[in-house]
C-alpha positions, -999 to +999 in steps of 0.1 A: -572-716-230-539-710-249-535-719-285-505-732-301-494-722-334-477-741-361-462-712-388-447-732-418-417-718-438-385-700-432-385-665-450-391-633-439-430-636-445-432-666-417-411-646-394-429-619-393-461-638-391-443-658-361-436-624-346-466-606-349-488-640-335-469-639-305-485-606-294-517-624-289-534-626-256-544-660-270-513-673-284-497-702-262-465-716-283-459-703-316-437-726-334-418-725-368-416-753-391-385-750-401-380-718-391-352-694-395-330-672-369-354-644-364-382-670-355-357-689-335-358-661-313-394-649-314-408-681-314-397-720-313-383-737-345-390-771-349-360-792-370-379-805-398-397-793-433-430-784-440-429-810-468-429-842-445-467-843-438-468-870-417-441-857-396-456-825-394-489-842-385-479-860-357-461-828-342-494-807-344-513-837-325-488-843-301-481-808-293-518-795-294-519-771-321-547-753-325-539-738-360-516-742-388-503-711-405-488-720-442-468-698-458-449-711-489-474-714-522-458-747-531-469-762-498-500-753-505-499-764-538-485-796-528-517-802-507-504-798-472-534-780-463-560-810-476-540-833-453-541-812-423-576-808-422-583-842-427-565-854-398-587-826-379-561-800-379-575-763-382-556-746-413-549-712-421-544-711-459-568-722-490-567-763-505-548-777-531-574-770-559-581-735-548-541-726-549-542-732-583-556-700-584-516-689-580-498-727-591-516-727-624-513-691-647-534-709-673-560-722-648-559-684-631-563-666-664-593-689-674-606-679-643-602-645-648-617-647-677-648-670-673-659-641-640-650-614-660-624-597-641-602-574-659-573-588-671-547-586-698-555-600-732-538-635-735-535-667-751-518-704-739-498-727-757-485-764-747-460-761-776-430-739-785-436-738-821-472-724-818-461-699-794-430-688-816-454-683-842-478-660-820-453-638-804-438-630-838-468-619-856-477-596-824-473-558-828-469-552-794-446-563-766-457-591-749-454-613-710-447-643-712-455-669-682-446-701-672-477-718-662-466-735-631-451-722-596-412-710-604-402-694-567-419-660-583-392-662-617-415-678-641-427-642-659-404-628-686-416-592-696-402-587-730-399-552-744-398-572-781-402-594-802-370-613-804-369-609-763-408-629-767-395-654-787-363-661-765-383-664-735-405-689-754-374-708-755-358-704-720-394-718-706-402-740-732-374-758-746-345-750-719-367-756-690-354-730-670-378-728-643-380-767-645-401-792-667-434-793-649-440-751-649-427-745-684-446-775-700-477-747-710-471-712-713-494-678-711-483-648-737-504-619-730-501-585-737-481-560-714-499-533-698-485-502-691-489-483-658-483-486-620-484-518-598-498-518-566-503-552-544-538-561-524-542-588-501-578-594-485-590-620-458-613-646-473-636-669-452-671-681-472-687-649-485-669-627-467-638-603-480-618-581-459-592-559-479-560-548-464-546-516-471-524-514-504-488-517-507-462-512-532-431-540-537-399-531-559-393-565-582-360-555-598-330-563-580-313-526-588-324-490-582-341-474-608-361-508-619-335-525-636-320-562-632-338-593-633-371-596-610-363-611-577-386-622-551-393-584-539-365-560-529-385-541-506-419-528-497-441-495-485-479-497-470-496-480-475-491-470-511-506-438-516-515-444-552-541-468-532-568-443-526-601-455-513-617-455-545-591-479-562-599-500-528-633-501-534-628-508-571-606-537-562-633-554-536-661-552-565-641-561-599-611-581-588-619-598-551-659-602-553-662-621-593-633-641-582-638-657-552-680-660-562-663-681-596-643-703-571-672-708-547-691-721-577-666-740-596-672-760-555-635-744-547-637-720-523-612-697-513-602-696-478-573-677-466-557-648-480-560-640-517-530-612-534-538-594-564-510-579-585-528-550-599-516-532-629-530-493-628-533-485-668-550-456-687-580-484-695-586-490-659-573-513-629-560-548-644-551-580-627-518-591-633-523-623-613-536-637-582-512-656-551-525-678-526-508-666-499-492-638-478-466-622-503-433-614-489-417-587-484-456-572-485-461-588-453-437-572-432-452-535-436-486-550-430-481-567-396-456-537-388-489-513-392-514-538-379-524-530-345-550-560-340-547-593-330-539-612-356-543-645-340-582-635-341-584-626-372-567-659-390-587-682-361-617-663-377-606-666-414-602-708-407-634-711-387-655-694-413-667-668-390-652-635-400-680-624-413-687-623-376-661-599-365-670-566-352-661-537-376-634-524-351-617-560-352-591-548-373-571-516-362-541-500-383-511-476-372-518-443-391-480-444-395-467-461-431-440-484-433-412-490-455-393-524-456-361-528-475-345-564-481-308-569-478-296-599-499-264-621-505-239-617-535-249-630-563-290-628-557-313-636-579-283-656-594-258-680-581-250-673-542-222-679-518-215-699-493-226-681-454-214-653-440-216-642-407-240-611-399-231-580-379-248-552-363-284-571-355-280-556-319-275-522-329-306-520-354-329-540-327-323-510-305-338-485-327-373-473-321-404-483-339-379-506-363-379-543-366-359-564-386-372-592-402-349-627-409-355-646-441-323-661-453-301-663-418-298-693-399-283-698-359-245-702-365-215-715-339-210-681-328-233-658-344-260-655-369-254-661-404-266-657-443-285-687-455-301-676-488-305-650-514-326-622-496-311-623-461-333-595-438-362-576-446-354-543-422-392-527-416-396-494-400-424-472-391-427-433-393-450-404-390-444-395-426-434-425-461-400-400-455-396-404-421-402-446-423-379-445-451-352-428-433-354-450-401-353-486-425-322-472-442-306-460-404-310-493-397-297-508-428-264-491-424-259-503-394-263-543-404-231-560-421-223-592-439-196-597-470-210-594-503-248-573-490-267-553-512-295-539-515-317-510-539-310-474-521-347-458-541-374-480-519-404-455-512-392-432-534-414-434-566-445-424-539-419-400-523-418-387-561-451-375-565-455-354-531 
């Protein structure tokens, strides 16, 4: 029998979710709550927002779903997955307490700490003045964190003091990523070294780690900007050698989700680790809740299995049952680049129609991803900051490179930009 899919969201992580749950043999309808114009054509949108529960409720009864996909963490924050399940509805994603494991910094870094999983050093603070105090007496630069969910804007690395103490202010007392997130704060020490994401499969005791990617934060070339969302993506990072795999599976994955299963919060879904590489060892940096984005895209691009399985086994608590040749990858890596609206991270304008989708579909083993577009009177247009994520494969990091930005080039809309370097601290070290 077929299974319908419900995949909630409408950025460039749901599409390519949409897209790659299609290629099931078991997939019936996959639809896209609310969707964007990628999954409009890849799959069937459905006119309303993942926040209306009920409405969302009634749809999956109605239409026979047989899983729910989440992708947003404030959904899953919100507690959309708790009120799924209790209306019977099989859920791909983790419950409301366990997603404070990304919604709450302070909750995550007691966590960290209580399972002893190596972490920055770091202190909280539910008031400005205390804080003030702290960063200025520090002799080193410092992060500082709101503690609640702020769209992936609510960490201020400060490279000193009077930076620390500013951004104790734009949390704290300006309330720039709203009241709720900046109401406590985490200052911890900045680490030094190389980031690399890991995102692993969780379903009761059982952990299954995906291959290692790398994501460019700052909106420019060369690192610089403010952080956005993720400019682009590679996968597999090279600096992700088997051993740093296996170190992640035993001192960042393992303590973690045994602490949750504990604390009677088990982790079900797929858990991200930030990972900072530093001369004292691997250090988490935090842990998300859900796929990231654009991390995603390279992953699905690479992932040769069927993905429908493997979530259906995640949500049914049987993927410790899976065969060991359930999950096949391309050899090939993949490089995603995101192209983004004028103005992004900042204040955007109005839509603008997109040219040159056509052209890039036609290119071989390249994909383009939708995240901010939307289905216009005559053609596709912007709808948000970071527009497409344009994913290609290649026999070499080069090669994949090459095709994304072939593709890129060939994709217009007034006002796009996007970094030029993606790949190339990896491309670097070769």
């Amino acid at each position: 029998m077929k299974i319908n899919v419900v995949v909630v969201g409408k950025g460039g992580r749901e599409h390519a979710l949409v897209w790659k749950l299609s290629q099931s043999p078991q997939a019936g309808t996959i639809y896209c709550c609310p969707g964007n114009a990628g999954t409009a054509k890849d799959g069937v949108n459905v006119p309303f927002d993942g926040t209306d529960f009920e409405r969302l409720g009634r749809f999956c009864l109605k239409e026979n779903v047989g899983l729910v996909v989440i992708g947003p963490e404030d959904l899953l924050a919100l507690g959309l997955s708790d009120y799924l399940r209790e209306r019977g509805i099989l859920v791909f994603g983790p419950t409301k307490d366990a997603a404070r494991i990304e919604s709450s910094k302070v909750f995550s870094k007691n966590l960290m700490r209580h399972a002893d999983v190596p972490t920055a050093d770091f202190r909280v603070f539910d008031h400005p003045s205390s804080a003030h105090t702290y960063v200025g007496s520090r002799d080193y630069p410092v992060v500082v964190k709101a503690d609640g969910l702020a769209a992936g804007k609510g960490v201020v690395v400060c490279k000193d003091i009077p930076e620390g103490l500013k951004a104790v202010e734009r949390i704290m007392i300006d309330e720039e990523f709203g009241r709720v997130a900046g109401k406590q704060i985490v200052v911890e020490k900045k680490l030094d070294g190389e980031e690399v994401s890991m995102l692993a499969l969780v379903s009761g005791r059982t952990i299954l780690a995906l291959p290692p990617t790398q994501d460019h934060k700052a909106v420019f070339d060369g690192d610089t900007g403010p952080n956005t969302g993720g400019m682009g993506t590679y996968c597999p990072a090279p600096i992700g050698t088997p051993e740093l795999i296996l170190e992640a599976e035993e001192s960042v994955f393992v303590p973690i989700v045994h602490a949750m299963k504990r604390s009677r919060n088990p982790f079900s879904g797929v858990l991200f680790a930030g990972l900072m590489l530093t001369k004292q060892g691997t250090k988490v940096l935090e842990y998300n809740c859900r796929f990231g984005d654009p991390e995603t895209q390279v992953i699905l691009m690479r992932l040769k299995s069927d993905l429908l399985e493997l979530l259906l086994a995640v949500a049914q608590e049987r993927l410790g049952e899976l065969p060991d040749d359930a999950v096949i990858w391309d050899p090939r890596p993949a490089v995603c680049v995101v192209m983004c609206s004028a103005g992004y991270p900042g204040k955007l304008e109005g839509s603008k129609p997109i040219s040159g989708l056509e052209a890039a579909a036609l290119l071989p083993d390249v994909k383009v991803f939708h995240a901010g577009t939307k289905v216009g009177v005559k053609r596709i247009e912007t709808d948000g900051g970071r527009v497409l994520g344009v994913t290609a494969l290649g026999n070499t990091l080069a090669e994949a490179k090459m095709k994304a930005y072939e593709a890129v080039k060939l994709i217009t809309f007034q006002g796009a930009h996007y970094r030029t370097d993606i790949a190339d601290k990896a491309l670097r070290k070769k």
